[in-house]
TORSE-414907 format. One record per residue (C-alpha): residue in three letters; x, z negated, y negated. Coordinates in steps of 0.1 Angstrom, whole numbers, always signed. Layout:
// TORSE-414907
resn->ALA&east->X&up->Z&north->Y
...
// end
This chain:
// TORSE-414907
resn->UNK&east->+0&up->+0&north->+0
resn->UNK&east->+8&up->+6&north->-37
resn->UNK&east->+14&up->-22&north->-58
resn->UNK&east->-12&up->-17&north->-85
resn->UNK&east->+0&up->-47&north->-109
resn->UNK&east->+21&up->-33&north->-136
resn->UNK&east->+54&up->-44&north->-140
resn->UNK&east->+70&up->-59&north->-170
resn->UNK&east->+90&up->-36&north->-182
resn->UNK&east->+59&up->-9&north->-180
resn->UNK&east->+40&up->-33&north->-202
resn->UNK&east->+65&up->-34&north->-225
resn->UNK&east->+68&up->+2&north->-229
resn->UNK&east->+33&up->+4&north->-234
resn->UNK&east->+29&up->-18&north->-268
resn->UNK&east->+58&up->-3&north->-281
resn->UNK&east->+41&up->+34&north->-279
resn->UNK&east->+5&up->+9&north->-294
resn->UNK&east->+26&up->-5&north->-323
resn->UNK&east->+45&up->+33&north->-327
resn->UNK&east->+8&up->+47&north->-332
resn->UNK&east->-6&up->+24&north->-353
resn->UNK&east->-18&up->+31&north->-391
resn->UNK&east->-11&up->+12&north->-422
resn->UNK&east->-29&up->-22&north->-426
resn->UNK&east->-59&up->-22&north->-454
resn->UNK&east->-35&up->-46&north->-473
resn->UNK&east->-6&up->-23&north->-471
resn->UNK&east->-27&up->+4&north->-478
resn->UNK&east->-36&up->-17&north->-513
resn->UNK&east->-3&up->-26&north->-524
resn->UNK&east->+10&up->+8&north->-513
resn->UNK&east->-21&up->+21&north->-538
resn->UNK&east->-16&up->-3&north->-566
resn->UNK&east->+22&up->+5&north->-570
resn->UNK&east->+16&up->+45&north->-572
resn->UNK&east->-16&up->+35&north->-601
resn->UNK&east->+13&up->+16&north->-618
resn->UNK&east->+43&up->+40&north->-621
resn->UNK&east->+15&up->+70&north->-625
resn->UNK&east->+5&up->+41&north->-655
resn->UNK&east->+40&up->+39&north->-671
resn->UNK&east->+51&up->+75&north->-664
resn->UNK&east->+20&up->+91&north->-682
resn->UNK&east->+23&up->+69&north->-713
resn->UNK&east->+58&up->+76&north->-718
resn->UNK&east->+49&up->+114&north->-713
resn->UNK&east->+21&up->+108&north->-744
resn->UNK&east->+47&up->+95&north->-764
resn->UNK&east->+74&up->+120&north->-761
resn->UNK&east->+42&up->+145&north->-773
resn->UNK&east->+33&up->+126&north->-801
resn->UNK&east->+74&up->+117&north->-815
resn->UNK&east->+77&up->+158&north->-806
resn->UNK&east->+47&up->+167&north->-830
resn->UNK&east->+56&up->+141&north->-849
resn->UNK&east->+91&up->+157&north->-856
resn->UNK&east->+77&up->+189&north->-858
resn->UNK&east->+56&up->+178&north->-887
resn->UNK&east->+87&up->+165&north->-903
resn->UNK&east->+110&up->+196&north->-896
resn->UNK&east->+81&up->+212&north->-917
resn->UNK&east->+81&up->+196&north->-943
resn->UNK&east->+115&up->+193&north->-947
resn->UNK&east->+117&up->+228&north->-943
resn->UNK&east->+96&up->+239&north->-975
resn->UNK&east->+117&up->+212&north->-993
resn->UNK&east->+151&up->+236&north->-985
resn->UNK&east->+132&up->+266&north->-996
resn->UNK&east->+117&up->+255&north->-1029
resn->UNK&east->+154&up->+239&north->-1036
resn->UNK&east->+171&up->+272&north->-1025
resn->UNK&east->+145&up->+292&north->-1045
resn->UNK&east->+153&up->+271&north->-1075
resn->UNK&east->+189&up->+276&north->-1071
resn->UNK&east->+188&up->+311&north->-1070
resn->UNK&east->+165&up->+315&north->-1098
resn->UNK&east->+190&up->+296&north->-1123
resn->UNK&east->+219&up->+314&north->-1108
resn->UNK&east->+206&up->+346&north->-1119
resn->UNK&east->+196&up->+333&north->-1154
resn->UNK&east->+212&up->+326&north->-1184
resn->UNK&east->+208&up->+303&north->-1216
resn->UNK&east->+203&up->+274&north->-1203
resn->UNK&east->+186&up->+246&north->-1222
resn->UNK&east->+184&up->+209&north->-1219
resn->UNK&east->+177&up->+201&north->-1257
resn->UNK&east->+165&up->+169&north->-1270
resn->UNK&east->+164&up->+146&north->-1245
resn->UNK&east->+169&up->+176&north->-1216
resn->UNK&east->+133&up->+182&north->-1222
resn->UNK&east->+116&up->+214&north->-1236
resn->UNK&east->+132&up->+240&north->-1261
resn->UNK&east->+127&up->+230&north->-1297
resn->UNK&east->+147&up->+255&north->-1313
resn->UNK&east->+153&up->+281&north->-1287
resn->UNK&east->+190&up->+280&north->-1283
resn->UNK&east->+206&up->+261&north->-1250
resn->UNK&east->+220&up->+233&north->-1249
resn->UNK&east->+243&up->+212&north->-1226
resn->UNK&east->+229&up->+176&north->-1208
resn->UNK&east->+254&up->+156&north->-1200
resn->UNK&east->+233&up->+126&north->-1196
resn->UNK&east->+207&up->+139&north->-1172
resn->UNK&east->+169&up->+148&north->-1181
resn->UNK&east->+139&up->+158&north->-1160
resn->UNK&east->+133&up->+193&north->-1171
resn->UNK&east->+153&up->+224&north->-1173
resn->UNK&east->+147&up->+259&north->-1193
resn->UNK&east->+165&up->+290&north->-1190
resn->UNK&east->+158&up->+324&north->-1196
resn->UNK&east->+151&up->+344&north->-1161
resn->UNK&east->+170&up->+376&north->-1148
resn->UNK&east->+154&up->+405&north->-1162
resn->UNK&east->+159&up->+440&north->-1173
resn->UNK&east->+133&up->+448&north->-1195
resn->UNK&east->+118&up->+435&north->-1225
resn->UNK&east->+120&up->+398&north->-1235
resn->UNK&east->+99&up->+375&north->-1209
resn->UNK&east->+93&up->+339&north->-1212
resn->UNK&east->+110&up->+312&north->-1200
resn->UNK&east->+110&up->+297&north->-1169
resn->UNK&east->+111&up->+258&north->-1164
resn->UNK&east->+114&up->+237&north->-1136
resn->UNK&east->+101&up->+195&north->-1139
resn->UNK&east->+95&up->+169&north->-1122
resn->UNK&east->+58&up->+154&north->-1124
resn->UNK&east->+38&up->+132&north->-1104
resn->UNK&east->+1&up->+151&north->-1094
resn->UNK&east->-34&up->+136&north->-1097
resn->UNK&east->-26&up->+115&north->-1062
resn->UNK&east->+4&up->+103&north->-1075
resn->UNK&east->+29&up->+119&north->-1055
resn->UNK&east->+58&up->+130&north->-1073
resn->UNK&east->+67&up->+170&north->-1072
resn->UNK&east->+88&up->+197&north->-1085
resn->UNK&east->+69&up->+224&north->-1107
resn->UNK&east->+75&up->+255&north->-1116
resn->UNK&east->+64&up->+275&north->-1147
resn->UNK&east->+74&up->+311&north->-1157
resn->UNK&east->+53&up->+317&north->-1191
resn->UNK&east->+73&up->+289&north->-1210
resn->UNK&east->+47&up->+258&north->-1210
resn->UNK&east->+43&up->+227&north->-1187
resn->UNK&east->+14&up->+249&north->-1173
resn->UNK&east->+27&up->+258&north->-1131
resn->UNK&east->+27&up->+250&north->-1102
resn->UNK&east->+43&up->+226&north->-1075
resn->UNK&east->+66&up->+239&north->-1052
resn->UNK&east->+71&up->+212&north->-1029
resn->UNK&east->+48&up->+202&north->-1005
resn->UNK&east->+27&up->+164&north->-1009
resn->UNK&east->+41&up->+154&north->-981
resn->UNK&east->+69&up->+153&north->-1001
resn->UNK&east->+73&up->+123&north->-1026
resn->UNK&east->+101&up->+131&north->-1048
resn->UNK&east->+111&up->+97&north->-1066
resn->UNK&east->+135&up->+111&north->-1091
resn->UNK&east->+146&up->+148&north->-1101
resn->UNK&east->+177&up->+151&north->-1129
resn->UNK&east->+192&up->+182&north->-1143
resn->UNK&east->+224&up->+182&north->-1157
resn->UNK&east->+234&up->+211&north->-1182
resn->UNK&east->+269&up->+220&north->-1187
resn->UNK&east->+288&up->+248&north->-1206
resn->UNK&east->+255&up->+265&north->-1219
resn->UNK&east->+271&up->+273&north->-1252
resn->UNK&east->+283&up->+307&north->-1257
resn->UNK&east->+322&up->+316&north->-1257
resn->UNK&east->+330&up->+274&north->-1247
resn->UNK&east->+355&up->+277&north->-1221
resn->UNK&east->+333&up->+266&north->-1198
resn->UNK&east->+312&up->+287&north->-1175
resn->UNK&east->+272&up->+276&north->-1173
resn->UNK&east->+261&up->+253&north->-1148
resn->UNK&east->+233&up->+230&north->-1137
resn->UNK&east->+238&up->+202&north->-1113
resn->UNK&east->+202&up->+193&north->-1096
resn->UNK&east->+200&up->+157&north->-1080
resn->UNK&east->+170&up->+147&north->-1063
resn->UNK&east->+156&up->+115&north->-1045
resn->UNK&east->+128&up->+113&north->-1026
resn->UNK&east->+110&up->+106&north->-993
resn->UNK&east->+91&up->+134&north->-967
resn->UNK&east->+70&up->+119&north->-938
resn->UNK&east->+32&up->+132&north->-926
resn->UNK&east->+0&up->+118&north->-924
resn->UNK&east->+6&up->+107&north->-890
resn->UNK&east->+42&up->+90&north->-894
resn->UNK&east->+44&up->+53&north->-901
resn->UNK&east->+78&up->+58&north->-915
resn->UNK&east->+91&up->+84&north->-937
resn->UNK&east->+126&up->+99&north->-940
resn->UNK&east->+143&up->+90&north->-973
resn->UNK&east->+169&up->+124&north->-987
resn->UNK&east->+197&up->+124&north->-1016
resn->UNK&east->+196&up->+160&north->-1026
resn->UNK&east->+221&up->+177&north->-1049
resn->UNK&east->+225&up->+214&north->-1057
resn->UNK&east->+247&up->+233&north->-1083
resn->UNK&east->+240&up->+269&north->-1100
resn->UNK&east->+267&up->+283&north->-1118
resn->UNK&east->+255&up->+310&north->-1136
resn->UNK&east->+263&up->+346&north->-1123
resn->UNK&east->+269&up->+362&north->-1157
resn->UNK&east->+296&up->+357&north->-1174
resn->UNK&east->+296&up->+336&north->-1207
resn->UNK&east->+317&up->+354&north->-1231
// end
């Protein structure tokens, strides 16, 4: 006769091929769940805020980018031109002839390139708008009468012109030095980015 009683070491084999084929517990099955929630948790709040510090810095690029071209624009403009004027206290043209500003003012006047007849001035201030937001202006028809160039998300705190050598046959060759402070930040920033700004535009026609 066969021995039908299994022997120990076929026992043995047996619940190890039970414990081999058997699932996760419900409690491993919980933890296992509640660890994936909480890295999928942490990895897709850091994902929202690299999109918001990317649009963020987009925004800011922006502005800062229409700040470089109303600067450059400037620049340009008063290289080309000529008599420049920073009479009185570097403010307006009282008697239509240029003058140097050593000390700094707010406004500058010069006559713009051109080869036909006489056209008005141009002149370039610094203002704050109806919001309060300080801003670089531009007029070409001679009064306090333009427009901003720079954007209001731009707060300029501070814009100084310095005239130099705008008298005629002086030994020294026409220049304005252009320093401007400010801040530029968007609606959505909670900080804003604080600039020191200076330009130079020596004029391109010679003062003889």
């Amino acid at each position: 006769m066969y021995n039908t009683i299994p022997s120990k070491r076929h026992a043995k084999n047996s619940q190890t091929r039970l414990r081999a084929q058997a699932g996760f517990t419900l409690i491993e099955m919980i933890v296992a769940v509640g660890l994936f929630a909480i890295v999928m948790l942490v990895s897709v709040g850091a994902l929202l805020s690299l999109v918001t510090a990317n649009r963020k810095a987009q925004g800011l690029q922006s502005v800062m980018n229409n700040m470089n071209v109303a600067i450059d624009g400037m620049v340009r403009s008063v290289r080309m031109g000529s008599a420049y004027d920073g009479s009185g206290q570097c403010a307006g043209n009282t008697d239509g002839q240029p003058k140097d500003c050593t000390s700094g003012g707010t406004e500058l006047a010069f006559e713009p390139y051109h080869t036909g007849p006489a056209v008005p001035l141009w002149i370039y201030w610094f203002a704050k708008d109806e919001n309060g937001v300080g801003r670089l202006y531009k007029s070409e028809d001679g009064t306090l009468g333009g427009l901003p160039i720079t954007a209001p998300e731009v707060n300029i705190n501070s814009v100084t012109f310095y005239v130099l050598g705008s008298k005629t046959g002086d030994i020294q060759q026409p220049k304005v030095l252009v320093v401007i402070k400010g801040s530029a930040g968007t609606a959505n920033l909670i900080t804003s980015t604080t600039f020191h700004i200076q330009a130079t535009a020596v004029q391109r026609v010679l003062d003889l």
